[in-house]
C-alpha atoms as an extended CHARMM CRD file, in Angstrom:
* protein
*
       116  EXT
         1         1  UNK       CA              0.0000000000        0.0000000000        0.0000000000  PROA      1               0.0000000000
         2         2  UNK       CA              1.4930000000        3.5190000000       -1.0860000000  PROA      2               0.0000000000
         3         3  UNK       CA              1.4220000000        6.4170000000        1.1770000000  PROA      3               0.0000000000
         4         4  UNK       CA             -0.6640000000        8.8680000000        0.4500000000  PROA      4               0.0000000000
         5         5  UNK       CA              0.6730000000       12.0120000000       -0.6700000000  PROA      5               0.0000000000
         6         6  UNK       CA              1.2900000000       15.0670000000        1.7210000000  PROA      6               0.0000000000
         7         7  UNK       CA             -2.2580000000       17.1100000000        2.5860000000  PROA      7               0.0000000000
         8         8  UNK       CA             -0.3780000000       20.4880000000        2.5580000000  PROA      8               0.0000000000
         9         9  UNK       CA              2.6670000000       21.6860000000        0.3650000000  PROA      9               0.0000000000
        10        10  UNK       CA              4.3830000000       23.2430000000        3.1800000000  PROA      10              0.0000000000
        11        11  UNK       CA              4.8240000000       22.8340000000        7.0860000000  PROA      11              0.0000000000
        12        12  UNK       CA              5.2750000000       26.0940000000        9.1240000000  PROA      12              0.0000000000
        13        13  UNK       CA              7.1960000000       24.8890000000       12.6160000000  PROA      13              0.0000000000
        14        14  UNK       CA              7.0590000000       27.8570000000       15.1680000000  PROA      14              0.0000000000
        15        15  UNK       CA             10.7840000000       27.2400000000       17.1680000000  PROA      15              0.0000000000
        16        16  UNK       CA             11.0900000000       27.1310000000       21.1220000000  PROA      16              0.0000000000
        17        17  UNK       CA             13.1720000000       29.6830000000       22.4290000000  PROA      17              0.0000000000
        18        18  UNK       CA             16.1660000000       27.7780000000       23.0280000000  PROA      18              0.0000000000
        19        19  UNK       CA             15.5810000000       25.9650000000       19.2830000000  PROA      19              0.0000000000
        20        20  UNK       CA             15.9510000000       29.4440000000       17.9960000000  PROA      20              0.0000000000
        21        21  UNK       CA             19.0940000000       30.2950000000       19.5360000000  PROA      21              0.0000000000
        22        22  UNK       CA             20.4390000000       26.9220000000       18.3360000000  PROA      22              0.0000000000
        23        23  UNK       CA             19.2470000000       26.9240000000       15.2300000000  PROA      23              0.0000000000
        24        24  UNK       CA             21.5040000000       30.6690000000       14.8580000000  PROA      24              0.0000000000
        25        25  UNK       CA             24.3860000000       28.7320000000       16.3300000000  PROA      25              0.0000000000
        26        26  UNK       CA             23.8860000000       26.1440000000       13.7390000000  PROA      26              0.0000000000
        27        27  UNK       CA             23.7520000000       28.3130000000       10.7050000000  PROA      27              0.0000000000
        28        28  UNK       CA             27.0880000000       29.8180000000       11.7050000000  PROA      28              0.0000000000
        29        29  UNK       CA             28.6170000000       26.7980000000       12.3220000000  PROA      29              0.0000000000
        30        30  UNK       CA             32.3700000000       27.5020000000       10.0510000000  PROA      30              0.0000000000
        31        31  UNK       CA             31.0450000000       23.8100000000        8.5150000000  PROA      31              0.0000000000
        32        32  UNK       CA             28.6240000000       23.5000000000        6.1550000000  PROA      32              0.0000000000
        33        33  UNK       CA             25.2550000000       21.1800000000        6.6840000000  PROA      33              0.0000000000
        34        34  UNK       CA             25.4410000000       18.0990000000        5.1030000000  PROA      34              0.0000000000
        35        35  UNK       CA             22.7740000000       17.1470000000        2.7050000000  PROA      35              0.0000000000
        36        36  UNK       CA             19.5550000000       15.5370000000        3.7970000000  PROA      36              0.0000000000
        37        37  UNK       CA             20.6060000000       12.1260000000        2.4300000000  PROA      37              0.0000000000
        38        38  UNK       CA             24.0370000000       12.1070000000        4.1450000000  PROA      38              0.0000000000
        39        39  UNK       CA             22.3250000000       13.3670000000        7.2540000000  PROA      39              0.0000000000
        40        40  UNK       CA             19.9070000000       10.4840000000        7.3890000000  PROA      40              0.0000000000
        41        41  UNK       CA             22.1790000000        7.6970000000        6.6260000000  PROA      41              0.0000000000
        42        42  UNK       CA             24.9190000000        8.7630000000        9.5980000000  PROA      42              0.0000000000
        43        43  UNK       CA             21.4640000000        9.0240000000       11.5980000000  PROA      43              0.0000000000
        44        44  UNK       CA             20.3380000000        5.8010000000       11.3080000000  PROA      44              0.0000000000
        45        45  UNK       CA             23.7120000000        4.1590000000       11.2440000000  PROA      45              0.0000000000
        46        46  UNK       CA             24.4900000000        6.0890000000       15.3420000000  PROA      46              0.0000000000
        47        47  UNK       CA             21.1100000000        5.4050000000       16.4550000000  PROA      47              0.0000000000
        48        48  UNK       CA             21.5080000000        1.7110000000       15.5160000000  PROA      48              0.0000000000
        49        49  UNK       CA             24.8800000000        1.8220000000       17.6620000000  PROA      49              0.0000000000
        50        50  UNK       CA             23.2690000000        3.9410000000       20.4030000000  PROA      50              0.0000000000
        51        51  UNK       CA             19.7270000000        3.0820000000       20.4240000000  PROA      51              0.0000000000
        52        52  UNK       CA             20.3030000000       -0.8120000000       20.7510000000  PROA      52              0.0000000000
        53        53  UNK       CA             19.0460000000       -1.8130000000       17.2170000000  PROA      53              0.0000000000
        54        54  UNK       CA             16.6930000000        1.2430000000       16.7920000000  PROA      54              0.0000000000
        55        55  UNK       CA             16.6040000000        2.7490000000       13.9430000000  PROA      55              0.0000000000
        56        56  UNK       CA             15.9290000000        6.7700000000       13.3640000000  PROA      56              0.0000000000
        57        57  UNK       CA             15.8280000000        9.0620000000       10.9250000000  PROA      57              0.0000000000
        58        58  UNK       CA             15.4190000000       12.8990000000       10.0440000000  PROA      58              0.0000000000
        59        59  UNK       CA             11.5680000000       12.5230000000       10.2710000000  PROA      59              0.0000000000
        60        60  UNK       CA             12.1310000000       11.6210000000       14.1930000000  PROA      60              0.0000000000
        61        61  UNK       CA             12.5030000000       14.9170000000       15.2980000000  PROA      61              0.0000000000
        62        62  UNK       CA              9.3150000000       16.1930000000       13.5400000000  PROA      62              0.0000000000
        63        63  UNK       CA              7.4150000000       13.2500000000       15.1620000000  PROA      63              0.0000000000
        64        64  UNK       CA              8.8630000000       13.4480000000       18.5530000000  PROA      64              0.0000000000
        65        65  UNK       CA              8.4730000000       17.7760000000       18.5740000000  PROA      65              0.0000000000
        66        66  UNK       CA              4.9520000000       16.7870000000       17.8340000000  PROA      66              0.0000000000
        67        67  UNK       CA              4.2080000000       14.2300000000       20.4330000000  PROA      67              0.0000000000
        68        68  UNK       CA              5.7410000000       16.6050000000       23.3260000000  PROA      68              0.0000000000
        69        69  UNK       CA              4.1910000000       19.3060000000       21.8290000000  PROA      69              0.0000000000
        70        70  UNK       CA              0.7570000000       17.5220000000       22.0380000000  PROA      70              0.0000000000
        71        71  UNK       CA              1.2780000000       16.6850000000       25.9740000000  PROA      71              0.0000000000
        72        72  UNK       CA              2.7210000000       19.7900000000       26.9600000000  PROA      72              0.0000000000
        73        73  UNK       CA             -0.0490000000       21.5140000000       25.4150000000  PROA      73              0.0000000000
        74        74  UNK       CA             -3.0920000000       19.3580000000       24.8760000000  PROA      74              0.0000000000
        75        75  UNK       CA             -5.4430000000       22.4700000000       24.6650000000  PROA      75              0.0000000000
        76        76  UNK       CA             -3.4670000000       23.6080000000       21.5680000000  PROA      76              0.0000000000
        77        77  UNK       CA             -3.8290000000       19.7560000000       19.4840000000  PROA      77              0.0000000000
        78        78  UNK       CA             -5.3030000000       21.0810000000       16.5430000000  PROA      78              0.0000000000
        79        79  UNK       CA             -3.0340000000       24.3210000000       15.5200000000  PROA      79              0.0000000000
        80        80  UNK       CA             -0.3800000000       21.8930000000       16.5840000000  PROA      80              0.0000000000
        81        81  UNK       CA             -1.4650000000       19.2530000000       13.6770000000  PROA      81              0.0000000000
        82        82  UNK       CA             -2.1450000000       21.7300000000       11.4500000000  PROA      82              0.0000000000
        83        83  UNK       CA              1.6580000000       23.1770000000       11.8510000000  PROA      83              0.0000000000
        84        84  UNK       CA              3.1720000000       19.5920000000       10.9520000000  PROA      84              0.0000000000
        85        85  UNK       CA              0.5840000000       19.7400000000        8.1400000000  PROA      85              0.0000000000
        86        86  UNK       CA             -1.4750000000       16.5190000000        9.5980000000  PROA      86              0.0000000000
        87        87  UNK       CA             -5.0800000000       16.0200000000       10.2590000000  PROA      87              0.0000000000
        88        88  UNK       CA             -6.7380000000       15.1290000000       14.1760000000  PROA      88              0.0000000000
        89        89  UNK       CA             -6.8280000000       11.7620000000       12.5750000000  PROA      89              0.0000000000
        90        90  UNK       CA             -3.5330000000       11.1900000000       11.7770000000  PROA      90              0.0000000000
        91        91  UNK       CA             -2.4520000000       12.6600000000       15.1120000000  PROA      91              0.0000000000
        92        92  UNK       CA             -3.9970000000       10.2430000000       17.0330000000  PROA      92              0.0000000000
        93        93  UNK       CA             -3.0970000000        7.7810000000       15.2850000000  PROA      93              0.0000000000
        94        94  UNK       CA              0.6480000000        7.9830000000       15.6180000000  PROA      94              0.0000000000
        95        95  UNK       CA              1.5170000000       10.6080000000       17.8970000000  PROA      95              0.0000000000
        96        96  UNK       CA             -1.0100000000       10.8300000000       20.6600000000  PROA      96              0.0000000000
        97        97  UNK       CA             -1.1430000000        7.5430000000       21.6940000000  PROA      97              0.0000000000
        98        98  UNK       CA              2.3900000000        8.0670000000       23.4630000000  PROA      98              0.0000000000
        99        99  UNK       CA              2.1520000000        7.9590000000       27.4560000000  PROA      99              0.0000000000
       100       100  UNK       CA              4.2440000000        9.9550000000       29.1350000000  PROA      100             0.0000000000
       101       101  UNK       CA              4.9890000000       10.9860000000       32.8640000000  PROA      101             0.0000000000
       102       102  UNK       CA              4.2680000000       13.9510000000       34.5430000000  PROA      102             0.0000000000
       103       103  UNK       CA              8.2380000000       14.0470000000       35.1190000000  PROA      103             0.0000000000
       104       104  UNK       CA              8.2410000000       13.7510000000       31.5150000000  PROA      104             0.0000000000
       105       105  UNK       CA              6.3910000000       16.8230000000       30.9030000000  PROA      105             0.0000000000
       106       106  UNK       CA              8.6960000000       19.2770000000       33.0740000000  PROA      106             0.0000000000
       107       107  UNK       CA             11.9070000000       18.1320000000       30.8470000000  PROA      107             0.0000000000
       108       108  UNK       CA              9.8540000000       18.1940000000       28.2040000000  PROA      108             0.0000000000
       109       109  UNK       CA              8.6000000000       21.7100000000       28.6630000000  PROA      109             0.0000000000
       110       110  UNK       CA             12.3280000000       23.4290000000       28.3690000000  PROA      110             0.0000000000
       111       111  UNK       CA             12.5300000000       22.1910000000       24.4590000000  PROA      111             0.0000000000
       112       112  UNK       CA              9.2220000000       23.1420000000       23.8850000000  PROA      112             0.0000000000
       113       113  UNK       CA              8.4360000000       26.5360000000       25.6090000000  PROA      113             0.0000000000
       114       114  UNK       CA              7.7140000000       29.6480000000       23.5540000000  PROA      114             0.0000000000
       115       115  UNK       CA              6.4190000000       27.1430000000       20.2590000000  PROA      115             0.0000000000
       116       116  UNK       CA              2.5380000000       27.9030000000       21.3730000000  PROA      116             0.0000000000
């Protein structure tokens, strides 16, 4: 079965504070990025090392932001969704189903603040 094809053309991602400031850092990094293929291959090749078999790639930070997103801020579900260009539907399906601790939520919080 093929995936179906993206609902919107673009995603607009609001940064936390402190993903703003490291974002900056990152652009003036004296290296340059490497390309989104080389970037997911290393990726899944260190979290297979680090991870104990588990694989990840560049769409794991878009899915986790999402899911700690969703339980820091539960009221705000739908804008949130609609940021990562999904529907309710598909949020439920894959990233609210997820439990977390409360503990969770205050480390959580520090990545996430200043996105709503």
């Amino acid at each position: 079965m093929m995936k179906v094809m993206a609902k919107q053309k673009e995603r607009a991602l609001r940064l936390s504070d402190i993903g703003k400031t490291l974002i900056s850092d990152l652009f003036q990094a004296p290296h340059p990025l490497p390309g989104l293929p080389a970037f997911d291959m290393k990726l899944r090749r260190l979290s297979k090392r680090i991870l104990d078999g588990q694989p990840a790639n560049n769409k794991t930070f878009r899915k986790t932001l999402e899911s700690w997103l969703v339980f820091c801020y539960p009221d705000k579900a739908l804008q949130i969704a609609l940021s990562q260009g999904h529907t309710t539907v598909t949020q439920y399906e894959h990233y609210i189903n997820i439990s977390f601790e409360e503990y969770d939520r205050k480390e959580m919080r520090k990545w996430v603040e200043g996105s709503i």
